[in-house]
C-alpha positions in Angstrom: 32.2 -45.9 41.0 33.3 -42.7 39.4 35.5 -44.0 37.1 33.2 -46.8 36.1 30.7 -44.3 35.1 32.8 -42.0 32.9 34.0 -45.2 30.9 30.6 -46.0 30.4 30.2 -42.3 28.9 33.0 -42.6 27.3 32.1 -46.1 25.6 28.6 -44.5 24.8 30.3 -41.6 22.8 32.7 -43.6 20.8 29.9 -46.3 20.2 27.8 -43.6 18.2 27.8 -43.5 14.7 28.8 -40.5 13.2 25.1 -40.3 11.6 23.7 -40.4 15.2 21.2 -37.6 15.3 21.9 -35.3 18.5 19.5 -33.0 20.2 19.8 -31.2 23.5 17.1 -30.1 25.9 15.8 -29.4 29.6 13.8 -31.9 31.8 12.0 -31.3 34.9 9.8 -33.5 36.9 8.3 -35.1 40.4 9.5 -37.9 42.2 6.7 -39.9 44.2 9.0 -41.9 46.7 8.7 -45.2 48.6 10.9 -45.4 51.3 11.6 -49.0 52.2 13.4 -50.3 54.6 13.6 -52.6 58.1 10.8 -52.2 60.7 13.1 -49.8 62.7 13.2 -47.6 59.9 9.6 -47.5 58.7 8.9 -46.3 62.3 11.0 -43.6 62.0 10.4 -42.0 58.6 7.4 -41.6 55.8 7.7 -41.0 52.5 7.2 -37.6 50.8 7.3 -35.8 47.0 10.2 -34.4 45.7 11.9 -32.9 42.6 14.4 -33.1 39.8 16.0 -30.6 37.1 18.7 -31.1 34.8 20.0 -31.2 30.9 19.1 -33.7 29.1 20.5 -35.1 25.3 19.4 -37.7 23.1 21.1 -39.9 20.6 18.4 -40.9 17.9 20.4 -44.3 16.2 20.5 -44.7 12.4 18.4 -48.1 13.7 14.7 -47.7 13.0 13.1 -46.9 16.5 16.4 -47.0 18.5 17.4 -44.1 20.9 19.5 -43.7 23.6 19.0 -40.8 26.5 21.1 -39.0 28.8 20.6 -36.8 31.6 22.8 -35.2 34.6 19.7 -34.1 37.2 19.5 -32.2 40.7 17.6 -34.9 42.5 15.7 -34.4 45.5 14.0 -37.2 47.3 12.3 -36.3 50.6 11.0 -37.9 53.9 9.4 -37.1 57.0 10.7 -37.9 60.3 7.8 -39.1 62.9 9.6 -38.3 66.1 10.3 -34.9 65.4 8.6 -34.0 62.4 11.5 -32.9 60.6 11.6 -32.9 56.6 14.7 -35.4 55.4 16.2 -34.6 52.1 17.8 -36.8 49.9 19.8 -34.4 47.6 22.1 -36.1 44.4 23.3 -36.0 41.3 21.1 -38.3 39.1 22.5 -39.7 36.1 20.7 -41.7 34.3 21.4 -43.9 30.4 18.4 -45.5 29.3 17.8 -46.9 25.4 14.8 -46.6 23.8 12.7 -48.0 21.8 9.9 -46.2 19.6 7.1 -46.2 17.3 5.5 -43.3 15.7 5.1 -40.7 12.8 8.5 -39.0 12.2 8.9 -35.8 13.8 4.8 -35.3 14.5 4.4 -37.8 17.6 6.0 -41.1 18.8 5.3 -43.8 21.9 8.4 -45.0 23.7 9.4 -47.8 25.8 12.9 -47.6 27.8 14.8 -49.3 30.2 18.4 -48.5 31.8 20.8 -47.8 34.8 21.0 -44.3 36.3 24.3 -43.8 38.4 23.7 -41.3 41.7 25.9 -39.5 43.6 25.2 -37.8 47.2 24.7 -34.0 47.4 23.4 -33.1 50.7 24.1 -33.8 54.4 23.3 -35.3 57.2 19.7 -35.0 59.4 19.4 -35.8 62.8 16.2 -37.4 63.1 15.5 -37.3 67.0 16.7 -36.0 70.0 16.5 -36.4 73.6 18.9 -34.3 75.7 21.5 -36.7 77.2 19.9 -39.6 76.3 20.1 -41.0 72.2 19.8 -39.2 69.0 19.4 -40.7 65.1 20.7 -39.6 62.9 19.6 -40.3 59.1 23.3 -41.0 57.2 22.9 -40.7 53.2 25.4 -43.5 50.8 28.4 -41.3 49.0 26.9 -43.5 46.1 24.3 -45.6 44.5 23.1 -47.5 41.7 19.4 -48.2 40.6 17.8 -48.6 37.3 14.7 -47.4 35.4 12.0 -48.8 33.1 9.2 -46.6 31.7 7.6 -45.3 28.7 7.3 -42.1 27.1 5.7 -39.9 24.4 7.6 -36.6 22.1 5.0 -34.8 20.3 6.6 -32.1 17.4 10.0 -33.6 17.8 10.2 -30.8 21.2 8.4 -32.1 23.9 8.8 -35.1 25.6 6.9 -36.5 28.4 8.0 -40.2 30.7 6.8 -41.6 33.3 9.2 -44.6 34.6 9.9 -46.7 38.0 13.4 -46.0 39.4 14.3 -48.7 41.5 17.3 -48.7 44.0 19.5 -51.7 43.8 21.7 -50.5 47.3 21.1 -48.8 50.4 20.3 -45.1 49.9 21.0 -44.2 53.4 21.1 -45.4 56.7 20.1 -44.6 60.1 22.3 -44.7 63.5 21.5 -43.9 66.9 23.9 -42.7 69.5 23.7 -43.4 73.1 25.0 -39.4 74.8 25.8 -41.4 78.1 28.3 -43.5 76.7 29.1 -42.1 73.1 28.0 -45.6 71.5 27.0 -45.6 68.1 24.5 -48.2 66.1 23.5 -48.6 63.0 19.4 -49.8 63.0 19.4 -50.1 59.6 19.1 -49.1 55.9 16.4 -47.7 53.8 15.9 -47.6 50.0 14.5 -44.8 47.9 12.3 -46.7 45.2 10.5 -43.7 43.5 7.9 -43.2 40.8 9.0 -40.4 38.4 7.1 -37.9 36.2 8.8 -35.9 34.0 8.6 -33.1 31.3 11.4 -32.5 28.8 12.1 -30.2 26.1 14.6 -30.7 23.2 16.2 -27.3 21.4 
């Protein structure tokens, strides 16, 4: 997966024209998950807010109304468990490449549409879920890696600021959760959940 995704970097880069217009910036927002999954795991865990942060560029084509956008984000997705009432944490690297589309008045405002893949890669650990001395724990198990893609719209006011608010959809399993029997040391995997997640964000370019 990693060296899939820095081809496709590398392919963007070399696919630029050399008129491309390049501007760097900051972007911040909220994520407002859905956690879905089998009816094990719905019992077991509820959907909370969480956060992302991260530089962001943008490549403004020599096409009338084109863009493409890039960002490497601190990702934070969260959950609650019922059993215990433990906060779950989703932590990743976020990489998302969408192209846009725009229409507008130069550098004083525009309205975007966008659409593209974002590429994920796991940050944080492992939460046991529930406990019972001797008896079984669950444990919530994030994926090394996933895939989903976004579609949203946007507005940049003053060629600076820059405001989205897309659906990021999960194409794989973004964690799972196994129970262990402590009599016997047995382990099962109950099933998976997905991380769909509404996204807010606020960015601005230098």
């Amino acid at each position: 997966m990693k060296k899939v995704f820095v081809m496709m970097l590398m392919a963007v880069a070399f696919a630029m024209p050399s008129n491309a217009q390049i501007k760097f910036g900051l972007q911040a927002g909220l994520n407002m998950n859905n956690i879905s999954g089998t009816s094990d795991v719905k019992g077991l865990i509820e959907s909370r807010t969480g956060f992302f942060v991260g530089p962001t560029v943008k490549f403004t084509l020599p096409i009338i109304g084109l863009a493409v956008d890039a960002s490497a984000l601190y990702d934070q997705r969260q959950g609650k468990a019922k059993e215990s009432d433990q906060t779950i944490k989703a932590q990743s690297i976020q990489i998302p490449i969408n192209v846009r589309y725009g229409v507008g008045l130069g550098d004083l405002a525009e309205i975007f549409l966008f659409a593209g893949p974002q590429f994920g890669f796991n940050v944080g650990s492992d939460k046991t879920l529930y406990e019972q001395a001797n008896v079984a724990k669950s444990t919530w198990t994030l994926k090394s890696s996933n895939f989903s893609l976004n579609v949203g719209l946007g507005a940049t006011a003053l060629s600076h600021l820059q405001l989205k608010l897309n659906y990021n959809f999960a194409l794989g399993k973004t964690g799972e959760i196994e129970v262990e029997n402590l009599a016997n040391k047995t382990k099962e995997i109950i099933g998976g959940a997905k991380a769909n997640t509404w996204q807010l964000s606020l960015a601005y370019f230098f």
